[in-house]
Structure formats: structure tokens, C-alpha cells
Backbone bond lengths (Angstrom), bond angles and torsions (degrees), N, CA, C in turn:
res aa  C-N    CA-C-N  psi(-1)  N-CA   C-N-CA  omega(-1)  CA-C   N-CA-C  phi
1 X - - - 1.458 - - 1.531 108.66 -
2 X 1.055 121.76 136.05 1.911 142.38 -151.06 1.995 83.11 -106.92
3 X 1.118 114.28 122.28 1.779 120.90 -176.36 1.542 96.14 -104.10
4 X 1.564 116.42 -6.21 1.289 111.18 160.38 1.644 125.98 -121.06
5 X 1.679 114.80 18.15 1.014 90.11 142.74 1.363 158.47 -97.51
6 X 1.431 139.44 -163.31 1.509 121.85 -141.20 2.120 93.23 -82.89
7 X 1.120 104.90 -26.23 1.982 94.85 179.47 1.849 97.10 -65.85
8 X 1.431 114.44 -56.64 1.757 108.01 -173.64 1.504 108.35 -38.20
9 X 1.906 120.25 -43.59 0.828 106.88 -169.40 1.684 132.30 -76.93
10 X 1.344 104.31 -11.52 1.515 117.97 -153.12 1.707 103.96 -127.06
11 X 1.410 112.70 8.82 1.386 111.06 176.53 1.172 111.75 -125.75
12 X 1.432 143.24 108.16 1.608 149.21 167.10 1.106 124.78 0.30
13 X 1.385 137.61 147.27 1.181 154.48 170.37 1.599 97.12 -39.07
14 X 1.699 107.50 148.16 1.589 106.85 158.15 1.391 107.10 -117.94
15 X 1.118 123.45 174.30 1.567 141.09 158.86 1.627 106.54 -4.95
16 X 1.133 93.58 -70.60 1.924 108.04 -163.37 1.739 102.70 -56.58
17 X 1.504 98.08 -36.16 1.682 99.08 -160.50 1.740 78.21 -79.33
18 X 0.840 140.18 -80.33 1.513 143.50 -151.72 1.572 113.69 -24.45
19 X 1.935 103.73 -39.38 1.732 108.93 -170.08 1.511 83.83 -96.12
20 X 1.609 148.82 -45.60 1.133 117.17 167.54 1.306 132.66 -34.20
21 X 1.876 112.46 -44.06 1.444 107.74 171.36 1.355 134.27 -58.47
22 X 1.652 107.41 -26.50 1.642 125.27 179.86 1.447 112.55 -82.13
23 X 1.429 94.48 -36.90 1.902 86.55 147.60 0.997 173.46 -20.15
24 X 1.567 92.98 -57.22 1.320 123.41 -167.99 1.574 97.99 -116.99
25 X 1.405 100.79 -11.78 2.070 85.14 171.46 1.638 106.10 -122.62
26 X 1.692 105.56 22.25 1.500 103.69 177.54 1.359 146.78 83.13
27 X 1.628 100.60 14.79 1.427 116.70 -163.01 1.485 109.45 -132.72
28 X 1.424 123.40 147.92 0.766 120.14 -172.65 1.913 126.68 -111.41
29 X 1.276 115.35 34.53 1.219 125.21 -171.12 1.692 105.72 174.58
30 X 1.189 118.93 132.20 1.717 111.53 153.58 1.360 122.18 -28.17
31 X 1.689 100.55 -69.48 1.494 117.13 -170.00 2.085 105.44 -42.31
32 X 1.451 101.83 -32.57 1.566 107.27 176.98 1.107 111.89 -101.36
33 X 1.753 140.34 9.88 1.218 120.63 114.22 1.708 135.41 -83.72
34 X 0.997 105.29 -7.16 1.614 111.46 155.20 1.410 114.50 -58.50
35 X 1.209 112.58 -74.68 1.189 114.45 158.01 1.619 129.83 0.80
36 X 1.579 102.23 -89.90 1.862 113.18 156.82 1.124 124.69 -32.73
37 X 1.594 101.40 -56.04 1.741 106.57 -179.86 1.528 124.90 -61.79
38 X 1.290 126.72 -55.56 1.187 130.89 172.38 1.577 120.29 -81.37
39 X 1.368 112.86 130.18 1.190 143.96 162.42 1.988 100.56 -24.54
40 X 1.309 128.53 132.26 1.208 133.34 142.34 1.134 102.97 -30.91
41 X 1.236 107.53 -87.15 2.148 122.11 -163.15 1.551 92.20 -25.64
42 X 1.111 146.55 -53.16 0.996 147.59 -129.56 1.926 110.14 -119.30
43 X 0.867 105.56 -29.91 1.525 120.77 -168.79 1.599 108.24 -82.68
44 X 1.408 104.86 125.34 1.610 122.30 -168.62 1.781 96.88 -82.33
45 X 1.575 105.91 119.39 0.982 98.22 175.21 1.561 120.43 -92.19
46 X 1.046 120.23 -24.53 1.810 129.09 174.96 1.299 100.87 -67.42
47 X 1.711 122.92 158.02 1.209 125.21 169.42 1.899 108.48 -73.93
48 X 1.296 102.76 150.98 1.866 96.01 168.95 1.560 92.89 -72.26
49 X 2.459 81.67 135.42 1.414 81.01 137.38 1.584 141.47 -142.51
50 X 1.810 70.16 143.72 1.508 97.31 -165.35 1.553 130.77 -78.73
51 X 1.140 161.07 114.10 1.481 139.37 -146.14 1.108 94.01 -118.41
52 X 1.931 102.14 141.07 1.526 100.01 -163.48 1.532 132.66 -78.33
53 X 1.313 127.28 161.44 1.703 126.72 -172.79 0.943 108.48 -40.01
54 X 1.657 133.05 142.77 1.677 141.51 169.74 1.138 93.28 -128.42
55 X 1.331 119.08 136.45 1.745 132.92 178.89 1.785 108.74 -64.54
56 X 1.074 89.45 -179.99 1.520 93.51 178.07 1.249 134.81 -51.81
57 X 1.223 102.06 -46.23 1.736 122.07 -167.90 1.608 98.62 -69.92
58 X 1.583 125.13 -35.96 1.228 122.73 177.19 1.421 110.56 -84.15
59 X 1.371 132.29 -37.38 1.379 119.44 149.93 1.386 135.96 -2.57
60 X 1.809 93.03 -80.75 1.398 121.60 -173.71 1.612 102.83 -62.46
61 X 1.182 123.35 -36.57 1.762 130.27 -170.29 1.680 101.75 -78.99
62 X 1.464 116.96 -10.03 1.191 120.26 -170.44 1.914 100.52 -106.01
63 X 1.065 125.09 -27.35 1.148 134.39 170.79 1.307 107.77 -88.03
64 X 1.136 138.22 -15.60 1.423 128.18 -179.97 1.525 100.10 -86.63
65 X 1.298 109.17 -49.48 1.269 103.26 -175.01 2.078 118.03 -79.41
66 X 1.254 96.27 1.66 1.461 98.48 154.60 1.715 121.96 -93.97
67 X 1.022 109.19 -26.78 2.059 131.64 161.98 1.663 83.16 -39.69
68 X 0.872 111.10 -74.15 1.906 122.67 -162.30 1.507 113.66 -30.41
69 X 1.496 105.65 -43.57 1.541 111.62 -160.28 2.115 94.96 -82.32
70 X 1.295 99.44 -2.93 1.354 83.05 157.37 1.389 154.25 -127.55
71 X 1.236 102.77 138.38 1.850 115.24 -159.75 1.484 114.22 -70.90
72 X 1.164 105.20 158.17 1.380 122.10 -170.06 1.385 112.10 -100.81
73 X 1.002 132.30 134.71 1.833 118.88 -174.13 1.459 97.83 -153.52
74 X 1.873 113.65 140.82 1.139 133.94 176.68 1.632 114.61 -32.88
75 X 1.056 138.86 165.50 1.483 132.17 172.07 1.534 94.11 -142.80
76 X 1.752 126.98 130.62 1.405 128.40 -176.92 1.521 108.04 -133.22
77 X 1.260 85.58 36.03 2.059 93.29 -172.29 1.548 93.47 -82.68
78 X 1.225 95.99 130.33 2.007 85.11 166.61 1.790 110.51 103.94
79 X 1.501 95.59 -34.47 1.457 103.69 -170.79 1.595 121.32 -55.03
80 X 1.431 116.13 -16.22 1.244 107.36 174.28 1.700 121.71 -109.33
81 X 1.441 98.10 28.77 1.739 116.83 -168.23 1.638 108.09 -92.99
82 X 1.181 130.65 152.32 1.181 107.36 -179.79 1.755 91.28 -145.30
83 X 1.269 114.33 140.64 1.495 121.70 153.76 1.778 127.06 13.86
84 X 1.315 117.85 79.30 1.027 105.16 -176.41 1.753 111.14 -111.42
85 X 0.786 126.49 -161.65 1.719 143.45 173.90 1.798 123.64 -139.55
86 X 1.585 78.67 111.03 1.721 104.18 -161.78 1.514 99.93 -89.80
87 X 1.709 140.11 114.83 1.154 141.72 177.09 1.697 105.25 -58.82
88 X 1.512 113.49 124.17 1.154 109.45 -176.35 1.641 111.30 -52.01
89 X 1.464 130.17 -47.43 1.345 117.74 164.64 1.288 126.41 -45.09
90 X 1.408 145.46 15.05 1.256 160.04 106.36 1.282 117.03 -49.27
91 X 1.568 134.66 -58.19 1.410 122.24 -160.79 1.955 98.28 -81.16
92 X 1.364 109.82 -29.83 1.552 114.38 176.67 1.529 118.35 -56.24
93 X 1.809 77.00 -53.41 1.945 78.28 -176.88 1.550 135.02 -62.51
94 X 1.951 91.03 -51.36 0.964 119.26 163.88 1.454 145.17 -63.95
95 X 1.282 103.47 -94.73 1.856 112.70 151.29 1.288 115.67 -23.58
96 X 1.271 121.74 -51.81 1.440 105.44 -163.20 1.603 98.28 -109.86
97 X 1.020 126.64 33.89 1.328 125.46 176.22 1.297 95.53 -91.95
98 X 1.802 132.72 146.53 1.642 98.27 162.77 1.405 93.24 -112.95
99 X 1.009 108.65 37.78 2.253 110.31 168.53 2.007 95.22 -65.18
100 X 1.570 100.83 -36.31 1.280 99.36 -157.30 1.589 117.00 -76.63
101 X 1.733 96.94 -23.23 1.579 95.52 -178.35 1.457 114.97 -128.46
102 X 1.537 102.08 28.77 1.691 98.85 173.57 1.943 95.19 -142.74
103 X 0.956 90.72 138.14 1.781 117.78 169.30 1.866 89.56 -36.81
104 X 1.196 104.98 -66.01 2.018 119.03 -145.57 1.294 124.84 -78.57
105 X 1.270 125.69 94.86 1.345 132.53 -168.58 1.535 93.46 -100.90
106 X 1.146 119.09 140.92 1.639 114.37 171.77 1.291 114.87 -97.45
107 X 1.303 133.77 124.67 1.390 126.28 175.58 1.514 124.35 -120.31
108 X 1.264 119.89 -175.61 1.969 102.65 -177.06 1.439 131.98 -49.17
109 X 1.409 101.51 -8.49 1.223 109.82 -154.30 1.354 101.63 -91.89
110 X 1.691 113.91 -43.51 1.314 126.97 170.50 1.220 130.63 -41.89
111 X 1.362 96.82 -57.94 1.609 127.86 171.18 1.451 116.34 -57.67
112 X 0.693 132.19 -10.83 1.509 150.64 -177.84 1.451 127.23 -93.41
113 X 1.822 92.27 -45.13 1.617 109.39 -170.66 1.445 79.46 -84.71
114 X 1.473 127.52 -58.26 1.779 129.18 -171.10 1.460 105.67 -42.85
115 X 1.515 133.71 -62.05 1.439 111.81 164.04 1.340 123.81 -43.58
116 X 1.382 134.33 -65.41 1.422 130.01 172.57 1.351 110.10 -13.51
117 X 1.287 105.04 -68.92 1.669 134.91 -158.41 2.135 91.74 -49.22
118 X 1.279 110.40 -65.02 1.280 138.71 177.91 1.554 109.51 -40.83
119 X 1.360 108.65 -37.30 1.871 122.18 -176.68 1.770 107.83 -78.23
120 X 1.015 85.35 -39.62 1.752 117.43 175.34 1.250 134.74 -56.40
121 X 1.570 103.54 -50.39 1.417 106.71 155.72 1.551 115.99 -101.97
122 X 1.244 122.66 16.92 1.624 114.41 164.75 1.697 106.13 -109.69
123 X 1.215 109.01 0.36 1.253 107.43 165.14 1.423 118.18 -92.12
124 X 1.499 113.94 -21.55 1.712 137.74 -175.90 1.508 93.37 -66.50
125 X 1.412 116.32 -47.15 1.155 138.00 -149.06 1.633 109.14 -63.37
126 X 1.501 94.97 -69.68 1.346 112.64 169.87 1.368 121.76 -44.76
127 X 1.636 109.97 -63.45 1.192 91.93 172.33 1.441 137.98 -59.76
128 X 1.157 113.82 -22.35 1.432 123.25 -162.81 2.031 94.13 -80.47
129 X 1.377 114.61 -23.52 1.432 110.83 -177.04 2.093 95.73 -91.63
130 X 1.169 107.87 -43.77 1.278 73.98 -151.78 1.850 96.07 -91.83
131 X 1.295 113.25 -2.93 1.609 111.50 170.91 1.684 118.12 116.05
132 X 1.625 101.34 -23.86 1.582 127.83 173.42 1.503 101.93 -35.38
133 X 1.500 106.86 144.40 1.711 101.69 168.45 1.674 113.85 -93.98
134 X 1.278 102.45 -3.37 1.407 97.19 155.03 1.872 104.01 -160.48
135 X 1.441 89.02 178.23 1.891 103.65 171.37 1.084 111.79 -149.39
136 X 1.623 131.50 153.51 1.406 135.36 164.76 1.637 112.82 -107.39
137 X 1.593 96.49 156.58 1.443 94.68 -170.15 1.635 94.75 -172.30
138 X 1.473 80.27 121.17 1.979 105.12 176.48 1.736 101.70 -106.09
139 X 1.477 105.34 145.21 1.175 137.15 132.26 1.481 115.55 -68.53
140 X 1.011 136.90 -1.34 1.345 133.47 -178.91 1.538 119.60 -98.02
141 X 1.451 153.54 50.98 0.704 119.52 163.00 1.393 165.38 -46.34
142 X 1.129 158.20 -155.58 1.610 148.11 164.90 1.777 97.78 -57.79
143 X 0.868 94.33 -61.93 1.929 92.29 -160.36 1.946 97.14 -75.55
144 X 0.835 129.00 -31.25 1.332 108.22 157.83 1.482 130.67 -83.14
145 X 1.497 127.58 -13.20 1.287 134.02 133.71 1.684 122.44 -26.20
146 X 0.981 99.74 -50.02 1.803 120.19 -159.04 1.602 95.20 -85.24
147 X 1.241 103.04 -49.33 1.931 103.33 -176.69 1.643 113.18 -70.15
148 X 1.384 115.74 -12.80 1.691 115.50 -167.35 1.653 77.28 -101.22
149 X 1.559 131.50 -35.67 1.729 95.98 -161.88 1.447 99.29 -97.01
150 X 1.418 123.93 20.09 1.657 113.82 167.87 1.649 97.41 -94.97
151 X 1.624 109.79 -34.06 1.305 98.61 171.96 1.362 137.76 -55.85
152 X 1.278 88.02 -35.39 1.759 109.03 -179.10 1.414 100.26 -57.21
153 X 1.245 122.60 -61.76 1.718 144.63 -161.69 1.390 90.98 -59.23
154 X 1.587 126.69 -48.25 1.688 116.90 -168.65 1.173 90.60 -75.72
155 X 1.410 155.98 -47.35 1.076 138.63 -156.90 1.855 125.20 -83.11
156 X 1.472 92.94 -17.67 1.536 99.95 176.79 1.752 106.13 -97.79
157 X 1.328 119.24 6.20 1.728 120.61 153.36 1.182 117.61 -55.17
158 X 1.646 107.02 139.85 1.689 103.79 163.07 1.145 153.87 -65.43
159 X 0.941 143.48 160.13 1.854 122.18 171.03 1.916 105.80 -32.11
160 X 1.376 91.46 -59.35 2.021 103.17 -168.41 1.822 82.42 -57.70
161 X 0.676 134.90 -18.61 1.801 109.27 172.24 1.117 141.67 -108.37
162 X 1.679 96.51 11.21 1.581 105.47 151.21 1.318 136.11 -74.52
């Protein structure tokens, strides 16, 4: 058995590894390294309770019959509004702007960290498939290479070279 390939790495401890681990640091149960590890102040002494798994079909029969307990009631919002005429430079600007009805404007900064982010996990990626302790990986190709250093070059010209 390969302890580096990609299932060893990405699938949980079993049985054997768990009392090897209690083993090797002297303990004889989780619950008695839980125990050590967590703080009194903090540590739940009752068991959770938890009520046990019901399959699907009882799920769904359990949510339907919670659907039930709810009522239906008139809605009169609006009811005294009548037909008006919205200047399309309102529904353009406005309405269909979504500055107006969402928090999230994206700006350079975003866009920037989102590539990073993007380099990051296709480099995670790679390695984690092909086993490598590391990989490189550009967003940059040749033709976008070539377009950022003409940009660069127009932008570091002088006034006299416009």
C-alpha cells in the first residue's frame, strides 16, 4: 500500500491508525484525549441529543406534514397602486442597474485576489492528482504577455509622445 497515493491521502483514518495514534501519544481512548484537550469551562458534559437517522421516504413524510401547518393569507401590498409610466432612463439606469440591488461590485482588487485564488487551486490540483510536491501555473500566456508589455510601454510614454 503507496501512503502517498492520492486515496491514502484524501480518505480518513481507520480503526488500526486511530489505536496506533493512542499509542504513540499514550492514551487510551479519544474521549481521554478529548478530555486533555479541551478546557472544562468549555467541555459538554452530557451526551448530545441526537435522534436517530430516518431514511428518506420518512424525511420527506415528515416535511410534508410540516408544509401543512402552513397558512395561506390574503396579500394587499400594491392594491391601491395604479398603472403608471416609468421613463426608460429610469428602468436602464436604474432597474436594471444591479449597483442598485446587490451589495457586490467587483473591482481590481477582487479580480486579482480571484486569479490568485484560481492559480492556487490548479496548482493544489495538480499536485494532489499527479503526486508532485509542487506545480506551476500561469494565467499568462504568450499573447497576453505581449498585450500587458505594450500596455505597460503606452502607459509609461510622455505627454511629448502622445
Amino acid at each position: 500500500m503507496n501512503p502517498n497515493s492520492f486515496e491514502n491521502r484524501h480518505i480518513g483514518v481507520n480503526n488500526e491508525d486511530v489505536e496506533t495514534m493512542l499509542t504513540c501519544i499514550g492514551l487510551d481512548s479519544i474521549d481521554q484525549l478529548i478530555k486533555q484537550t479541551i478546557p472544562n469551562s468549555i467541555l459538554k458534559k452530557e451526551e448530545l441529543n441526537i435522534k436517530s437517522a430516518i431514511n428518506e421516504n420518512e424525511y420527506l413524510s415528515s416535511l410534508k406534514k410540516t408544509a401543512q401547518l402552513n397558512k395561506n393569507y390574503d396579500n394587499f401590498i400594491g392594491q391601491g397602486y395604479y398603472g403608471t409610466f416609468t421613463p426608460s432612463v429610469i428602468k436602464r439606469n436604474i432597474l436594471c442597474n444591479p449597483g442598485w440591488y446587490t451589495a457586490y461590485t467587483p473591482y481590481q482588487a477582487e479580480i486579482a485576489q480571484g486569479r490568485l485564488e484560481a492559480l492556487l487551486n490548479f496548482q493544489t490540483f495538480v499536485t494532489e492528482l499527479s503526486g508532485m510536491e509542487l506545480a506551476n501555473a500561469s494565467l499568462l500566456d504568450e499573447s497576453t504577455a505581449a498585450a500587458e508589455s505594450m500596455l505597460m510601454f503606452f502607459h509609461m510614454r510622455s505627454r511629448s509622445q502622445s
